[in-house]
N, C-alpha and C positions, 0 to 999 in steps of 0.2 A: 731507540724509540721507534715505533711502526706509525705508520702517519693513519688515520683514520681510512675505511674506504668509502671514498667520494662516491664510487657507483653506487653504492647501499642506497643510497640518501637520492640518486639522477631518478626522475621519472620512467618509466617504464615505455621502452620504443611500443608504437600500434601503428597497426596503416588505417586504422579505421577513418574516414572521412566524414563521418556523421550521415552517410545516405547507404541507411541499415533499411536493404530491400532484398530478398531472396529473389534470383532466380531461377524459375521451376527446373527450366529445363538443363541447367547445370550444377543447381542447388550449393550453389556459389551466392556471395553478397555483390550487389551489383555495384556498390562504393569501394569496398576492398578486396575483395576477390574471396577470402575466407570461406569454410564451411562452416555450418551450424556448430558441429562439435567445436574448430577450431577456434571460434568467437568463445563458444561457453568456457574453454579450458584456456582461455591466451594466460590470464593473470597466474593462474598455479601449475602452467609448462616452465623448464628450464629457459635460460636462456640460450642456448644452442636450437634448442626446438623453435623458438620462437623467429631465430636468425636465419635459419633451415625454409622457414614455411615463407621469411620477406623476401627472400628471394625465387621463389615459383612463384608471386603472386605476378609480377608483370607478363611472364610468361601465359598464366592462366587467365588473366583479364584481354592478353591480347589473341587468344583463343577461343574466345565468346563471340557469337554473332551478332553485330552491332545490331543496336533496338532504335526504334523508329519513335523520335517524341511525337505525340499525338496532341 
């Protein structure tokens, strides 16, 4: 007998943080680091693609020029 698979059924990992802001000058989300295309395509990328892209995001969010709250 094959057991069911459990990941079918696990939520879908996202780094999104709920603070869906572009910006300009890296055209990067300023919550998770993401591009435009990468946000529109996360839910229908493999999952290798998806594992691929959570690990450049720390690198690319800590590559951005800190912003100034106003």
């Amino acid at each position: 007998m094959v057991a069911p698979d459990s990941s079918a059924n696990a939520p879908m990992e996202t780094p999104c943080i709920n603070i869906c802001m572009l910006d300009r000058a890296s055209g990067l989300c300023v919550g998770c680091g993401r591009t435009v295309e990468e946000i529109a395509r996360w839910s229908t990328m493999g999952e290798a693609e998806r594992k691929r892209i959570m690990t450049e995001l720390a690198a690319r969010k800590a590559s951005r020029p800190a912003t100034v709250a106003e």
